[in-house]
C-alpha atoms as one frame of an Amber mdcrd trajectory, in Angstrom:
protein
 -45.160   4.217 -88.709 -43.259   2.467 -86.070 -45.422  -0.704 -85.562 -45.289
  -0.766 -89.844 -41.548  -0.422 -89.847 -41.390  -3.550 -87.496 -44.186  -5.720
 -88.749 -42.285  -5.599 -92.303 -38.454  -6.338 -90.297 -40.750  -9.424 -88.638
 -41.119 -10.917 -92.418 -37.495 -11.693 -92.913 -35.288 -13.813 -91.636 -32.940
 -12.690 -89.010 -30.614 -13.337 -86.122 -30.420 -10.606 -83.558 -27.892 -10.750
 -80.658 -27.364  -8.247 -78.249 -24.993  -7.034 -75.734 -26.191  -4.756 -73.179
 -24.141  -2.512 -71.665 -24.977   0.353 -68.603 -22.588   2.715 -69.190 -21.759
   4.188 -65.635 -21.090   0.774 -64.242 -18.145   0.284 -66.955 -14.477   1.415
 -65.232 -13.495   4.905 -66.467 -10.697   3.148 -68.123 -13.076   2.129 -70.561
 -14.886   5.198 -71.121 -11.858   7.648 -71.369 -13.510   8.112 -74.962 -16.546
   6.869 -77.083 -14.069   4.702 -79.069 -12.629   2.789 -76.385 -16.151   2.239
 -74.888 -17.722   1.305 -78.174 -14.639  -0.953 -78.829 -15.287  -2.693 -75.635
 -18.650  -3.326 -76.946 -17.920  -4.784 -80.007 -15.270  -7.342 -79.119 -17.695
  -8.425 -76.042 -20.305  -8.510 -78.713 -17.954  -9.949 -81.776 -16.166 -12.538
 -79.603 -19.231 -14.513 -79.051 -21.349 -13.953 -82.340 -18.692 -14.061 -84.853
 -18.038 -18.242 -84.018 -22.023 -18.646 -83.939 -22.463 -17.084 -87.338 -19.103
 -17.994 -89.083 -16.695 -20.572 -89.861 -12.818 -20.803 -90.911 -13.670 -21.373
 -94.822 -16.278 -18.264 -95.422 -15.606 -14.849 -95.975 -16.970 -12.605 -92.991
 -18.193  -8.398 -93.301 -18.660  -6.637 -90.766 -20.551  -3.368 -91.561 -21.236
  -0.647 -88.665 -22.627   2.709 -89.009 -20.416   5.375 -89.551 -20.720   8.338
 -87.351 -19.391  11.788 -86.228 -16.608  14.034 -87.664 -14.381  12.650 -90.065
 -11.544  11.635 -87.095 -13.848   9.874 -84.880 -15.496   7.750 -88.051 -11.849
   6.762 -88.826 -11.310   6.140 -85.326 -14.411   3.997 -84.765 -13.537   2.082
 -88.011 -10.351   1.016 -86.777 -11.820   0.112 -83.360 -13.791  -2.035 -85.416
 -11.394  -3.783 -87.648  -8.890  -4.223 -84.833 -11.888  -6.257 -82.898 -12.621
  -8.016 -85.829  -8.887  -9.010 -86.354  -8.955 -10.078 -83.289 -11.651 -12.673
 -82.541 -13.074 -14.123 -86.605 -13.025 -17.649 -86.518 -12.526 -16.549 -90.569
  -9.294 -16.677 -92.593 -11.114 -13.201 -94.779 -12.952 -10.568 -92.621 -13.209
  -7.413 -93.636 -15.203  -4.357 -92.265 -16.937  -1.413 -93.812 -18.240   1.653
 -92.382 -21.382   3.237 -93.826 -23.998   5.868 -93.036 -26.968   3.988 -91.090
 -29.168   6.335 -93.193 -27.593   4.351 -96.939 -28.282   1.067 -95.727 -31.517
  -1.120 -95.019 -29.458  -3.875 -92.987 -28.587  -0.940 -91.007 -31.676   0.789
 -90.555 -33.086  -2.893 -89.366 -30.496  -2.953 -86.653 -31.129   0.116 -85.520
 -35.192  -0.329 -84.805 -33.933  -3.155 -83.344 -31.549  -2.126 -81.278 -34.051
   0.576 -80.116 -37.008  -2.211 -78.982 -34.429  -3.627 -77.005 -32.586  -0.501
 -75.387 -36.552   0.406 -74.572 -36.923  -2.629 -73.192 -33.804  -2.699 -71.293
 -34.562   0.775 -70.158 -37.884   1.671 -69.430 -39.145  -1.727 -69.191 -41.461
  -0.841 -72.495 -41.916  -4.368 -74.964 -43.827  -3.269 -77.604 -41.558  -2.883
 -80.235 -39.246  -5.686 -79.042 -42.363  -8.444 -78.700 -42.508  -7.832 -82.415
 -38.673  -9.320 -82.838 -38.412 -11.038 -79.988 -38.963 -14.428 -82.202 -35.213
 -13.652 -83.626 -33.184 -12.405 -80.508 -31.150 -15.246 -79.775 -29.178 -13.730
 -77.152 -29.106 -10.817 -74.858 -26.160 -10.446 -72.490 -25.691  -7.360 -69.732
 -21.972  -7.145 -69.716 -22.176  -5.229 -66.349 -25.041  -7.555 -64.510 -22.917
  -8.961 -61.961 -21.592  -4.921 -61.054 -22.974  -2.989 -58.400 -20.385   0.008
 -58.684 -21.597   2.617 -60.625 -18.773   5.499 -61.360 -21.455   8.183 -61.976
């Protein structure tokens, strides 16, 4: 089902970035809760996409995946706005929060986030050679660290 899910994302046009991040190299300052870690993510990830894929004059969303208890989906979506407030190159942004499960654009991101985290991981390709033609950038936030903190 996997290799069908994939072979139909590979028929549309895409742009897939990626950050990469090992979480025990990142300072506990950073992980004193999901939100701050996730937030870290995003603006690493938002303040070098959002100029690549947008310009002053159009209107920018930014949709994530809403997830946990009611609190930490509030949380997260202010993480998110705040980051996106912070670095669009856009005069309108706004930012939505969804369940990954009510959106296709979503559910794409998330098989493809998976091929790469496998990749990344466990050094397996096959889902991420069938995408690979629309990654156009994969950066390890933490490369250059040695430290890990657990």
């Amino acid at each position: 089902m996997r290799d069908k899910v994939f072979a139909a994302i590979a028929t549309s046009p895409m742009r897939i970035d990626a950050v990469i991040l090992e979480k025990s190299k990142a300072y506990p300052s950073v992980r004193v809760s999901d939100e701050r870690f996730y937030k870290t993510a995003w603006y690493q990830h938002m303040k070098y996409v959002a100029p690549k894929i947008a310009v002053s004059t159009d209107d920018l969303l930014v949709v994530s995946a809403s997830i946990g208890s009611n609190a930490k989906k509030r949380a997260f979506h202010a993480a998110v706005t705040d980051v996106i407030r912070q670095v669009s190159p856009t005069a309108k942004a706004r930012v939505a929060s969804w369940s990954a499960a009510s959106d296709p654009c979503l559910q794409v991101a998330d098989y493809c986030a998976w091929a790469i985290q496998r990749k990344w991981e466990a050094g397996d390709r096959q889902g991420y050679d069938l995408i690979k033609g629309f990654v156009q950038t994969e950066f390890d936030l933490f490369a250059s660290g040695t430290r890990k903190f657990y």
